[in-house]
C-alpha positions as CSV (number, residue, x, y, z in Angstrom):
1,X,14.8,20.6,-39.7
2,X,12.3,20.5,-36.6
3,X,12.6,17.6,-34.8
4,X,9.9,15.8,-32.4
5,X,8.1,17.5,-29.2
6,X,9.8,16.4,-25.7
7,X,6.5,14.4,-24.7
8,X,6.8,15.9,-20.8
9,X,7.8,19.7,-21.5
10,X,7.1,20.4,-24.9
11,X,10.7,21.3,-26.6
12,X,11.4,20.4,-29.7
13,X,14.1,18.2,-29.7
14,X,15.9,17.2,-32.7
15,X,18.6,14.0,-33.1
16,X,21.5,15.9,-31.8
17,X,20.0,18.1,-29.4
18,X,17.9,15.3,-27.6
19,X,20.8,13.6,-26.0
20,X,22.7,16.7,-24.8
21,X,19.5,18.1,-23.5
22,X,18.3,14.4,-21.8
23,X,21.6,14.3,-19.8
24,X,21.5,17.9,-18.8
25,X,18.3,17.3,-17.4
26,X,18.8,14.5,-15.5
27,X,22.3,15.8,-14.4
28,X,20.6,18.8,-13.0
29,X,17.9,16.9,-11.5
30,X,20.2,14.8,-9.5
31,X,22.4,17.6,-8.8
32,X,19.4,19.0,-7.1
33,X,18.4,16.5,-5.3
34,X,21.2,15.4,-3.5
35,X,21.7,19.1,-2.4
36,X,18.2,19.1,-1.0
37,X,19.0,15.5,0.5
38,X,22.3,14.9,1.4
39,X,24.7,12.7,-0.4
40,X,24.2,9.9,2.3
41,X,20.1,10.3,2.5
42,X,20.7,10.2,-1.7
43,X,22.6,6.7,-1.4
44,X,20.3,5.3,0.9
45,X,17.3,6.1,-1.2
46,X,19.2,4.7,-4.0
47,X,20.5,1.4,-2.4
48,X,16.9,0.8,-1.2
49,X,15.4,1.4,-4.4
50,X,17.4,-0.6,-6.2
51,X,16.9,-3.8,-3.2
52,X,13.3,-3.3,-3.4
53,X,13.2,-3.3,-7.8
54,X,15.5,-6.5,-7.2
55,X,13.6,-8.1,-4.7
56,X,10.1,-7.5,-7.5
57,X,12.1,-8.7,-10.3
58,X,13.2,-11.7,-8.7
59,X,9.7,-12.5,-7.1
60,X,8.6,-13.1,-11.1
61,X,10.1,-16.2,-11.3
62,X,7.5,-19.1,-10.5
63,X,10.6,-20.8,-8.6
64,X,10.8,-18.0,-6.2
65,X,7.7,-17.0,-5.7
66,X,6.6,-20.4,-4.9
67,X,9.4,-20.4,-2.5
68,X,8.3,-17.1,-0.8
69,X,4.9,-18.4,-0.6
70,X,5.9,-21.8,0.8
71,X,7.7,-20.0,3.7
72,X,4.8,-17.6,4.3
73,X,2.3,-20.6,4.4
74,X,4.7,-22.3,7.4
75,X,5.1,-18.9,9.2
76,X,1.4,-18.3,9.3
77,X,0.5,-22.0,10.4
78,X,3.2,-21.1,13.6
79,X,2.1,-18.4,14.8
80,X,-1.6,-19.3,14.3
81,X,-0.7,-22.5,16.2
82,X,1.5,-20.5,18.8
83,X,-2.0,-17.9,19.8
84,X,-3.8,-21.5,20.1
85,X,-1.7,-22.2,22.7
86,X,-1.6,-18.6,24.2
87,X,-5.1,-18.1,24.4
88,X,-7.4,-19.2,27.6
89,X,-9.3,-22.2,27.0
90,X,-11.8,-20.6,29.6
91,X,-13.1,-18.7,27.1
92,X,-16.6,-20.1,25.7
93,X,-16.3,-21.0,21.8
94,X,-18.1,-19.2,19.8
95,X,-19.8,-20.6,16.8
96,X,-19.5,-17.9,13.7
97,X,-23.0,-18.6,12.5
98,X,-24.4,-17.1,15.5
99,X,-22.5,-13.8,15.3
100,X,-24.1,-13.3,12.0
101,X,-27.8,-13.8,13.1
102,X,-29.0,-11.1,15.2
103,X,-31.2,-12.6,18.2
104,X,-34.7,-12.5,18.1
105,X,-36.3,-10.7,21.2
106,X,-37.7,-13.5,23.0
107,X,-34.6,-15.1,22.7
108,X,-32.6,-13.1,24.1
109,X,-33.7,-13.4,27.3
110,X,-32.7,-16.9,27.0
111,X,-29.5,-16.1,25.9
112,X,-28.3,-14.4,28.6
113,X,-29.8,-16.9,31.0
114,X,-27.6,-19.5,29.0
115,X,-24.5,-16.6,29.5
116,X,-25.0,-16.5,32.9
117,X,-25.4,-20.1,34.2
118,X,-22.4,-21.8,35.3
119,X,-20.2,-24.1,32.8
120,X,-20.8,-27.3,34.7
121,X,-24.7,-27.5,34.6
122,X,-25.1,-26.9,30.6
């Protein structure tokens, strides 16, 4: 009786020998890599993987993830609100469009005459 083809190594694994052979290699996996690791590294690993998996299977829930997004909405209307009133309002406001545009030549020369006058007479 041949049974199926292990689908990563190739062995032929039949009912009873599939189980046996499964756990060995997992058990000897593990073994392995917690004497590479360390037992504490290994539980780390492990406690963050597991957080991280929960955290995900929790953000599928429309409840929560509206939640989450809620909350990331207010923190990012804070801090943009909190560099408003960092920044210097010395600083000329620039209008986007005109970042975009490359000046022509001749005007050029009349933007930098624009730059360079003082704030009061324009």
């Amino acid at each position: 009786m041949r049974g199926t083809p292990c689908t990563t190594c190739g062995v032929q694994l039949t009912p009873r020998r599939s189980c046996r052979y499964l756990i060995l290699r997992n058990f000897v996996r593990v073994v392995r890599h917690l004497r590479a690791r360390g037992l504490l590294t290994a539980a780390r690993e492990a406690y963050l993987v597991l957080v991280r998996k929960g955290f995900a299977c929790m953000l599928l829930l429309p409840s929560v993830r509206n939640k989450v997004q809620g909350e990331l909405d207010q923190v990012t209307l804070d801090l943009a609100s909190k560099v408003c009133l960092l920044l210097p309002t010395s600083l000329p406001i620039l209008d986007p469009a005109s970042l975009v545009t490359l000046p022509r030549p001749h005007a050029l020369e009349q933007h930098l005459a624009e730059c360079t006058r003082p704030r009061a007479l324009r």
